[in-house]
C-alpha positions in Angstrom: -16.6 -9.9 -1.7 -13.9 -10.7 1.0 -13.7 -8.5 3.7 -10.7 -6.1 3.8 -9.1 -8.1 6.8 -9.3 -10.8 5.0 -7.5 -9.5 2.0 -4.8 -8.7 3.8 -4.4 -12.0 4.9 -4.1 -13.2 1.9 -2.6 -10.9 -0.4 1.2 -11.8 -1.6 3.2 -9.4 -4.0 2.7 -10.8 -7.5 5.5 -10.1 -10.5 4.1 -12.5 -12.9 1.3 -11.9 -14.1 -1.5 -13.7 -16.9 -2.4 -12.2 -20.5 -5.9 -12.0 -19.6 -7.4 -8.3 -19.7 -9.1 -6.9 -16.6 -12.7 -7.2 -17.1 -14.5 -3.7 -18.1 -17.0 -3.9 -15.0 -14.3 -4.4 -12.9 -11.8 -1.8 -14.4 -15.0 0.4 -13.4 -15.2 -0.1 -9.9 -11.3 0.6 -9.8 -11.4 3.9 -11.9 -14.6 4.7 -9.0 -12.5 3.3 -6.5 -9.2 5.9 -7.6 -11.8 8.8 -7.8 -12.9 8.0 -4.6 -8.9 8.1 -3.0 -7.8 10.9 -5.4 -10.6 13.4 -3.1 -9.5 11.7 0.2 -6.0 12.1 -0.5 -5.9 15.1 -2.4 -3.8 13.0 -4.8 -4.1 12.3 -8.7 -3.6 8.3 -9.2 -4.5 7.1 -12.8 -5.3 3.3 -13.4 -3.2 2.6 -16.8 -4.3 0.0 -18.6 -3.0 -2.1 -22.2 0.4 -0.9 -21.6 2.7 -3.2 -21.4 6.1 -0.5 -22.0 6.3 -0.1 -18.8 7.4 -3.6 -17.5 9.8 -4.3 -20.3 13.1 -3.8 -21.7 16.3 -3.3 -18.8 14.8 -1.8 -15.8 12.2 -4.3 -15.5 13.7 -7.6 -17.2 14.5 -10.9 -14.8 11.8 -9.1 -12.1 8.2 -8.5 -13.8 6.8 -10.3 -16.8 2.9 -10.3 -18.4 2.4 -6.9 -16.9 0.1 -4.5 -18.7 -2.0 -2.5 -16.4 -0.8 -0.9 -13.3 -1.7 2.2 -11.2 0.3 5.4 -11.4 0.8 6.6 -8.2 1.0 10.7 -8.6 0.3 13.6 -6.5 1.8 17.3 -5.8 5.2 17.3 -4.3 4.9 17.9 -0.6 6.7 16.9 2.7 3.4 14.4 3.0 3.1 13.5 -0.4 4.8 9.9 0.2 3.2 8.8 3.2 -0.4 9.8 1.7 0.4 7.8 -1.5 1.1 5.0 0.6 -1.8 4.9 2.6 -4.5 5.9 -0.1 -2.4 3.4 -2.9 -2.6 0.3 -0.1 -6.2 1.2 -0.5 -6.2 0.5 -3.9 -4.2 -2.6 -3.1 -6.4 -4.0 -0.8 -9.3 -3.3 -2.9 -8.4 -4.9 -6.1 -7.2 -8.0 -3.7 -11.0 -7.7 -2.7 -12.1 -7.8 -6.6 -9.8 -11.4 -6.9 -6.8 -9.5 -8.8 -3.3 -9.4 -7.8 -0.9 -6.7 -7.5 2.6 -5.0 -6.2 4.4 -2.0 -5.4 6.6 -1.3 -7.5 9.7 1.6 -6.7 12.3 1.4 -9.5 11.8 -1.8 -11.8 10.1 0.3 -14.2 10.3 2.2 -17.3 8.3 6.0 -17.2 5.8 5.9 -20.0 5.1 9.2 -19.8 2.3 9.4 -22.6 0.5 6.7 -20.8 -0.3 8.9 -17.7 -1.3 12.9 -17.1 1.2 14.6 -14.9 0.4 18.4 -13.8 2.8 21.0 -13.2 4.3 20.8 -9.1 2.8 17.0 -9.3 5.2 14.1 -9.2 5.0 10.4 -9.9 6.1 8.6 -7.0 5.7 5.0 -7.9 3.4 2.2 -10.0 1.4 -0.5 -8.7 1.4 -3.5 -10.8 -1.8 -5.0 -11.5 -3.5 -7.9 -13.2 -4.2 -11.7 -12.5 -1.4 -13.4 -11.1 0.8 -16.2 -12.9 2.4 -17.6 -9.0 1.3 -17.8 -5.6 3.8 -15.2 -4.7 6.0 -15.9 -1.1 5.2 -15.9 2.2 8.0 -13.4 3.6 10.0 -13.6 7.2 8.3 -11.4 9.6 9.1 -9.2 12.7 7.7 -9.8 16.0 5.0 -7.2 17.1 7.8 -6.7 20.0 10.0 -5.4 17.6 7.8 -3.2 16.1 5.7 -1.5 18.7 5.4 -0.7 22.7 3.1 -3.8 23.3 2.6 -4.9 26.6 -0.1 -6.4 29.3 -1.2 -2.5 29.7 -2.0 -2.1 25.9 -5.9 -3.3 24.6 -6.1 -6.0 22.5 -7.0 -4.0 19.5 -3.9 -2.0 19.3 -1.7 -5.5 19.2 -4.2 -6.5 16.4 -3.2 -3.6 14.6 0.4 -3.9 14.2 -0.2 -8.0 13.5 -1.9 -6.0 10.2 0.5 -3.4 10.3 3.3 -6.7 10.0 1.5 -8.2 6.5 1.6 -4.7 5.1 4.0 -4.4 1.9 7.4 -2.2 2.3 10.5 -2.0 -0.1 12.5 -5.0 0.2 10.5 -6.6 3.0 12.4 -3.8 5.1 9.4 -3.1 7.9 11.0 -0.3 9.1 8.2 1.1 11.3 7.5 1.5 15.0 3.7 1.6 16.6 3.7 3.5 20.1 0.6 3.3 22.2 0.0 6.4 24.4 -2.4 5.7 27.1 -5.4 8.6 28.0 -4.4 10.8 30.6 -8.0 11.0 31.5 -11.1 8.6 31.0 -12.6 11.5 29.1 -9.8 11.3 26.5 -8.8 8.7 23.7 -5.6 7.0 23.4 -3.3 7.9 20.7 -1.1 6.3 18.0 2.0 6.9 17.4 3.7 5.6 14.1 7.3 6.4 13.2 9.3 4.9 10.8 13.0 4.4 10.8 16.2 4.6 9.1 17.0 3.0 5.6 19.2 2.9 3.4 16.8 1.6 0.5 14.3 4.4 1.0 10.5 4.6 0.8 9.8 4.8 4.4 7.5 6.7 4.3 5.5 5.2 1.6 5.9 2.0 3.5 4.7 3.8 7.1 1.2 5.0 5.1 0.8 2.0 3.7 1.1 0.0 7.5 -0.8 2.7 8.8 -3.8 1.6 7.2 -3.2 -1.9 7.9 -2.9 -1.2 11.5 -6.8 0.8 10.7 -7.7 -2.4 9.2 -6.6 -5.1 12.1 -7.6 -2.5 14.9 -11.1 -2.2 13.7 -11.2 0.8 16.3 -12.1 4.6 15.9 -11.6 5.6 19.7 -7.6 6.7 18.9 -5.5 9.8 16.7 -2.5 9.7 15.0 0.0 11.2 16.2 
C-alpha cells in the first residue's frame, strides 16, 4: 500500500467513473475504516453502495456519470460539524486513494436519496463523496504559492513549509483554497510551537469543510507531533 503522502500526491478529483463494483474485501476495510473516523470524529458517515440515484437525473447531469457508491458524509449539527467532516472525510479520501480507488467531494451535484442512508434526529448530511474506479485521469489544477497561503519565512522549520505544500494539493470547492497556515514560534524552549489555520471569505461556501480537510494534509506533509492547533 502507498503511503499516505504519497496518495496525496497523486490523488486527482474523479467525476467519471467505471461500472465495475468495489471488491467486497475492499468495501470491508472502508466500512472498518468509517467505524474507525465515525469514533474519532464523533460523526455518523455511511459508505453507500449500488446506488446509482444519487448521481443522475438534473442536479448531477453534464458533471458525474458511472457513479454508484459514494460516502455520506453525516454528523450532528454543530458550530464544528463542517470542519470535523472535512478532516475525518479527507481521511476517508486519502484512504481509499491508498486502496487504488478514486474519489471526489461532492457539495451540490447530487440528488438526496434519503432511503439509501440513516439520518438521526439533530444529525445533518453535509455532503457525498463519490467513489469507485475512475474512467479519466482527472486535472492537474492551478495552485497557490505557500506565500500566499501561510506566514513562511527563513525563521519557520522546514516541516511547517512541508505542511502547507500538502495543505496546497488538498481538495476545496471550486479549487477556491481559501485557507491561511500561521506559524507561532515557542515563547520558551520548554514549549511547542503552534499552528494556526484560518480560513477566509467565500462566496461559494464550504470553508470550513475545505479548512478540515487541508488541515490534515498539512498533518500529512508535516509528519510532526511537536505543534497544537490553534
Amino acid at each position: 500500500m502507498i503511503t499516505e503522502l504519497e496518495a496525496i500526491n497523486q490523488r486527482r478529483s474523479i467525476r467519471k467513473y467505471k461500472n465495475i463494483p468495489i471488491d467486497n474485501q475492499l468495501i470491508e476495510s472502508l466500512n472498518n475504516k468509517v467505524k474507525e473516523v465515525n469514533q474519532e470524529g464523533d460523526l455518523h458517515i455511511q459508505l453507500i453502495t449500488n446506488e446509482p440515484k444519487a448521481f443522475k437525473g438534473k442536479m448531477a447531469y453534464g458533471t458525474f456519470s458511472g457513479v454508484t457508491n459514494y460516502f455520506a458524509m453525516i454528523g450532528k449539527q454543530s458550530e464544528t460539524l463542517d470542519e470535523r467532516i472535512g478532516y475525518y472525510g479527507e481521511k476517508l479520501v486519502v484512504f481509499a486513494e491508498q486502496l487504488g480507488l478514486n474519489s471526489c467531494w461532492v457539495g451540490v451535484t447530487y440528488n438526496n436519496i434519503k432511503e439509501a442512508y440513516i439520518k438521526e434526529k439533530g444529525e445533518k448530511l453535509c455532503c457525498l463523496i463519490a467513489l469507485g474506479y475512475g474512467d479519466e485521469s482527472g486535472r492537474q489544477l492551478k495552485r497557490k504559492s505557500i506565500e500566499e497561503v501561510s506566514n513562511i519565512s527563513t525563521e519557520t522549520p522546514e516541516w511547517f513549509q512541508q505542511g502547507v505544500k500538502a495543505a496546497l494539493l488538498a481538495p476545496t470547492a471550486v479549487n477556491q483554497q481559501k485557507f491561511f497556515f500561521k506559524y507561532i514560534k515557542p515563547t520558551s524552549d520548554d514549549s511547542i510551537c503552534k499552528i494556526e489555520a484560518k480560513r477566509g471569505f467565500s462566496l461559494v461556501g464550504y470553508t470550513k469543510i475545505d479548512l478540515g480537510i487541508c488541515k490534515y494534509h498539512f498533518e500529512i506533509g508535516a509528519q510532526q507531533n511537536n505543534f497544537e492547533w490553534v
